[in-house]
C-alpha positions as CSV (number, residue, x, y, z in Angstrom):
1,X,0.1,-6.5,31.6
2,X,-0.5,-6.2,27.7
3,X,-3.7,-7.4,27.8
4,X,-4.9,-5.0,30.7
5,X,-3.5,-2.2,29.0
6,X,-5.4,-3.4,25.9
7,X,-8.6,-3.6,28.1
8,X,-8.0,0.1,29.1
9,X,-7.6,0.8,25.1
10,X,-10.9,-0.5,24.7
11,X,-12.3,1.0,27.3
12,X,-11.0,4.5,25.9
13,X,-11.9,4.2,23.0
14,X,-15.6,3.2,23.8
15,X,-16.4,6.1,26.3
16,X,-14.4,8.6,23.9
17,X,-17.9,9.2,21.4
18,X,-15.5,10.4,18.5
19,X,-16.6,11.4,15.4
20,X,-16.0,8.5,12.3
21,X,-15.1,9.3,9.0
22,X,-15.9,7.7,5.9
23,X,-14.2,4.9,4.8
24,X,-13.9,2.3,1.9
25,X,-14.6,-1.2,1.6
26,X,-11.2,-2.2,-0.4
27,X,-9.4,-5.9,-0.2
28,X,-5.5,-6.1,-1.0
29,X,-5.7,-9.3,-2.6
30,X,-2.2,-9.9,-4.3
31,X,-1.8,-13.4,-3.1
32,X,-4.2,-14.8,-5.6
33,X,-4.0,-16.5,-8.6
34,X,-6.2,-15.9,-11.8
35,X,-8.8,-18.7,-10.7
36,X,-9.2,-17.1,-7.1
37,X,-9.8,-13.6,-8.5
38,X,-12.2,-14.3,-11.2
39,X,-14.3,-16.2,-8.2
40,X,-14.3,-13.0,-5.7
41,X,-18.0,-12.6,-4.4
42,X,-18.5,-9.2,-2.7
43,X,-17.6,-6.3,-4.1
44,X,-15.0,-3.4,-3.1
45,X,-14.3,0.1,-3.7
46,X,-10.8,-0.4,-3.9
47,X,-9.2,-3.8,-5.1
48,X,-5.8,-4.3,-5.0
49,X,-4.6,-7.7,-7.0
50,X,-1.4,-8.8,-9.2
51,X,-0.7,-6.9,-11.9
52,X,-0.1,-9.8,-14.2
53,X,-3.6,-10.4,-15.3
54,X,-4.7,-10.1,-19.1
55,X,-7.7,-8.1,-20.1
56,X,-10.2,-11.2,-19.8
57,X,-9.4,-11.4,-16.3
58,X,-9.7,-7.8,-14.9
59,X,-12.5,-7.5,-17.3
60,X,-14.4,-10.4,-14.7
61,X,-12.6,-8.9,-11.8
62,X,-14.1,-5.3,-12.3
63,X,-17.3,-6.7,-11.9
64,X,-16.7,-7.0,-8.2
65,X,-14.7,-3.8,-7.9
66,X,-15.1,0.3,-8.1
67,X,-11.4,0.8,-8.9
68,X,-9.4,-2.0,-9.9
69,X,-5.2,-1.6,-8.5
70,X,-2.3,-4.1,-10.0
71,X,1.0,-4.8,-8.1
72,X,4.1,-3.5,-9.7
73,X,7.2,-3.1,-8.3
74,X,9.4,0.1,-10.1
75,X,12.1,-0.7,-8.0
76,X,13.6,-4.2,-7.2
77,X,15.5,-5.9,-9.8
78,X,16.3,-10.0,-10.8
79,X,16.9,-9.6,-14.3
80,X,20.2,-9.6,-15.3
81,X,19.3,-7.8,-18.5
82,X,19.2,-4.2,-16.2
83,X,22.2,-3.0,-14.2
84,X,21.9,-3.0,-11.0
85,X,22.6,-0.4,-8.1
86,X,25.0,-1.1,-5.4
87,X,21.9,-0.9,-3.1
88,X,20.8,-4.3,-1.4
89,X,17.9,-4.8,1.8
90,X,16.6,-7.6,3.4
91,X,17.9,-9.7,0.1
92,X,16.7,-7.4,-2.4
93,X,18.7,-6.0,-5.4
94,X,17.9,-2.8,-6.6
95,X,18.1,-1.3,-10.0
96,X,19.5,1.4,-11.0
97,X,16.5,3.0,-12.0
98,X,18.4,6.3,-13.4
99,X,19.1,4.7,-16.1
100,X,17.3,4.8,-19.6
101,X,16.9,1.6,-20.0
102,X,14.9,0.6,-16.9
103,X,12.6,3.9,-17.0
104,X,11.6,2.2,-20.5
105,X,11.0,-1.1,-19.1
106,X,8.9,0.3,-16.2
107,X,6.8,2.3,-18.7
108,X,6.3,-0.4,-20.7
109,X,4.7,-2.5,-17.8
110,X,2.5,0.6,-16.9
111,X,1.5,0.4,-20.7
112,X,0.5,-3.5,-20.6
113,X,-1.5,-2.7,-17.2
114,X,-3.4,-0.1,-18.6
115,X,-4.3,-2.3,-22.2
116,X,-5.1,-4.8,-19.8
117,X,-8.0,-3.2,-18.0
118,X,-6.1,-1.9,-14.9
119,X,-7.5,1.5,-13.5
120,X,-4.7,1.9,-11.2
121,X,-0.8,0.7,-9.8
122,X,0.0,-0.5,-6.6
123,X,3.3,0.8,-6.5
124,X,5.9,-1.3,-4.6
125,X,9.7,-0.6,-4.5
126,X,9.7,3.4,-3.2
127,X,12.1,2.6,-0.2
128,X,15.0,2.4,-2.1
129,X,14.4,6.2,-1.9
130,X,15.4,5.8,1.8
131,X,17.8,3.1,1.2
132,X,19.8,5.4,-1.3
133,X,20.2,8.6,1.2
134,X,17.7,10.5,-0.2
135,X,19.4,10.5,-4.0
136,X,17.9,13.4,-5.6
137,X,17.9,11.5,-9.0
138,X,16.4,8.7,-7.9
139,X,13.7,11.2,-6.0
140,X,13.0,12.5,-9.4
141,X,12.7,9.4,-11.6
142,X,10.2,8.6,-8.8
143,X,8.0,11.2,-9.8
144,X,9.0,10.6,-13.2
145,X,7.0,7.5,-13.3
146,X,4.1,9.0,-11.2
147,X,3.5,11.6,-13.2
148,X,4.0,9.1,-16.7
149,X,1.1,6.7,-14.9
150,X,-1.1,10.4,-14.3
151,X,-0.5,11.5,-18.0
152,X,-2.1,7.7,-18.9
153,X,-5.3,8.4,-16.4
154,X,-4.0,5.8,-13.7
155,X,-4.4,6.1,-10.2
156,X,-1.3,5.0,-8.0
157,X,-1.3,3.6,-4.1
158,X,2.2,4.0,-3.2
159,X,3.0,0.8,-0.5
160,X,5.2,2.1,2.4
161,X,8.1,4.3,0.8
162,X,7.2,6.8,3.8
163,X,10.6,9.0,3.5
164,X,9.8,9.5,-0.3
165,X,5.8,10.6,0.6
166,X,7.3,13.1,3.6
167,X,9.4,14.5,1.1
168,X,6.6,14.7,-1.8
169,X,4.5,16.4,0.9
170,X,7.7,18.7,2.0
171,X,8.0,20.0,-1.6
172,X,4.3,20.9,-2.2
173,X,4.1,18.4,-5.3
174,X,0.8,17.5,-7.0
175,X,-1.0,15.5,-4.4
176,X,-3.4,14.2,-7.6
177,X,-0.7,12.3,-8.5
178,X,-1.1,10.1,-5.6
179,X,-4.3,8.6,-5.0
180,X,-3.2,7.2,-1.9
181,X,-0.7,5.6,0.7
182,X,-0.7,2.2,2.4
183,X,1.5,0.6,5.2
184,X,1.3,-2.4,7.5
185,X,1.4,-3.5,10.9
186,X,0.3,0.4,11.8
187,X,-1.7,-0.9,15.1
188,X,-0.3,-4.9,15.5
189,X,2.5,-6.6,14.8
190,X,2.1,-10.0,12.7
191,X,4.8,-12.8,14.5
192,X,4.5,-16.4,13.0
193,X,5.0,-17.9,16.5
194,X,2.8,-15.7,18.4
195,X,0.8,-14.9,15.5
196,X,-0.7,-11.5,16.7
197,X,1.2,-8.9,18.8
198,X,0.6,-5.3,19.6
199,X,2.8,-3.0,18.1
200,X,5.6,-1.2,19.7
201,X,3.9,2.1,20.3
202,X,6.7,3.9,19.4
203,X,6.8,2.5,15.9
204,X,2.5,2.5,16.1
205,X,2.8,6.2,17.2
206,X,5.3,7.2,14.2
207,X,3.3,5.7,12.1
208,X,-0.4,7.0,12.7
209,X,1.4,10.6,12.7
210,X,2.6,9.5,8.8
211,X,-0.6,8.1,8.1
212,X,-2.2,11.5,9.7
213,X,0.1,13.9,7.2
214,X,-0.6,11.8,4.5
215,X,-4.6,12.3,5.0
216,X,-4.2,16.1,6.0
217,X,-2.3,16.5,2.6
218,X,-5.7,15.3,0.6
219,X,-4.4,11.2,-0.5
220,X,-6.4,8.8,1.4
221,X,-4.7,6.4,4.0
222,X,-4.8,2.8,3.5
223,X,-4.1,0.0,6.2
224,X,-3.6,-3.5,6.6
225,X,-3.6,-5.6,9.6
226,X,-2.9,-9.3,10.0
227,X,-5.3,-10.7,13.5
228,X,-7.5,-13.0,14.2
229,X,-8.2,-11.5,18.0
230,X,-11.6,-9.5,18.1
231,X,-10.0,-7.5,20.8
232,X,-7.1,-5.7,18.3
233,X,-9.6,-5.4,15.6
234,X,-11.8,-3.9,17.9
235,X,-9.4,-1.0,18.4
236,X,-8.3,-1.2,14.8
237,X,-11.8,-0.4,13.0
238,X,-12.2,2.6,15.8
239,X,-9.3,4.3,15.4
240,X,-8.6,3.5,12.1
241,X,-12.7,5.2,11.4
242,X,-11.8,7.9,13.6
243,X,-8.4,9.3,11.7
244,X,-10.0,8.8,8.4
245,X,-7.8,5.8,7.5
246,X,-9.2,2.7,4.6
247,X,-8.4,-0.4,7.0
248,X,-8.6,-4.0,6.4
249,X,-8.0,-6.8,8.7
250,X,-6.7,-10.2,7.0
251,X,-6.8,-13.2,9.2
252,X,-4.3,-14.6,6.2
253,X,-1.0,-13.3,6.3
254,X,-0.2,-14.5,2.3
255,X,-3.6,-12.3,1.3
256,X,-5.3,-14.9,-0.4
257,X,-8.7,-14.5,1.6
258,X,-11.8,-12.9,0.0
């Protein structure tokens, strides 16, 4: 049944004649290690990679790479030298990023990013906005740090954190400071047994209207699939050209493929 419904997707989608938009060529590469990155051979508009690398290696990297995004995570907490928040999900401790003392140490690592050659952030971590009711401090340390990484010229993808972007959209804020918004599994669903799955259309639906605010607000869309099956990323690349969405299908679920 999945498949014939999938066959009629197809088939939609090819008599349809919509209009495609403009898209980048961008790679979310954080699985990599410094030898993998500094042997990339095609080039992107949009790189996203670890955000550990010294200025040697984005130096090499940004040969192969428009703007060049490192992974940082504002949120999630294993040092015992910040307190944490009562606020655990899926095995992740949360700071509590209210305090002075981890706004600092954030800061810092957006400092070391930027001497290191980074021209953006891939921002991890902005669920706990979600996962804390909607705290109204920790919405504005949020924005805190997004407008600190603006003041310093840096772009910023914000991964997932959907309930923070609807509520940065709600309240009319600066859409500059965010360059853009990515989220997974929008289309299928990655299972280790079954490997590829369409997504619950529900949950695909939900998200595609996110992903359609997001671009109506002015920040570009970014999305990553995980499928190997020419028929998904058949209906992927359409519909993903047709809202306007960045899309890149990884046949590698640990992102280490160039």
């Amino acid at each position: 049944m999945k498949r014939f419904l999938l066959t009629l997707t197809l088939c939609a989608l090819v008599l349809s004649g919509c209009s495609k938009k403009k898209t980048e060529n961008f790679a979310l590469l954080t699985g990599m290690n410094k030898t993998q990155v500094e042997h990339i051979q095609k080039h992107y508009t949009t790189l996203i990679v670890k955000g550990t690398f010294t200025k040697d290696t984005t130096t090499t990297i940004k040969k192969h790479t428009t703007t060049l995004y490192g992974q940082i995570n504002m949120t999630a907490n294993k040092n015992q030298n910040y307190q944490n928040s009562n606020i655990t999900h899926k095995n992740t401790t949360y700071a509590n990023i209210t305090l002075d003392a981890w706004q600092k140490h954030i800061k810092d690592q957006i400092n070391t990013m930027k001497t290191n050659g980074y021209d953006g952030l891939y921002v991890r971590g902005f669920n706990l906005y979600e996962y804390s009711n909607k705290d109204t401090n920790t919405y504005n340390v949020m924005m805190h740090f997004l407008d600190y990484a603006h003041k310093l010229d840096m772009k910023v993808i914000i991964q997932d954190g959907h309930i923070f972007i609807d509520d940065f959209m709600k309240n009319k804020e600066n859409k500059t400071l965010i360059s853009g918004v990515l989220r997974e599994d929008v289309y299928t669903k990655y299972n280790k047994k079954n490997r590829t799955l369409g997504q619950d259309k529900i949950i695909s639906d939900e998200k595609k209207a996110f992903l359609d605010r997001v671009v109506d607000y002015g920040m570009k869309a970014y999305v990553v699939e995980y499928t190997k099956a020419s028929d998904w990323k058949a209906v992927i690349e359409h519909d993903a050209k047709k809202r306007g969405y960045n899309y890149v299908i990884i046949k590698h679920h640990n992102k280490t493929k160039d």
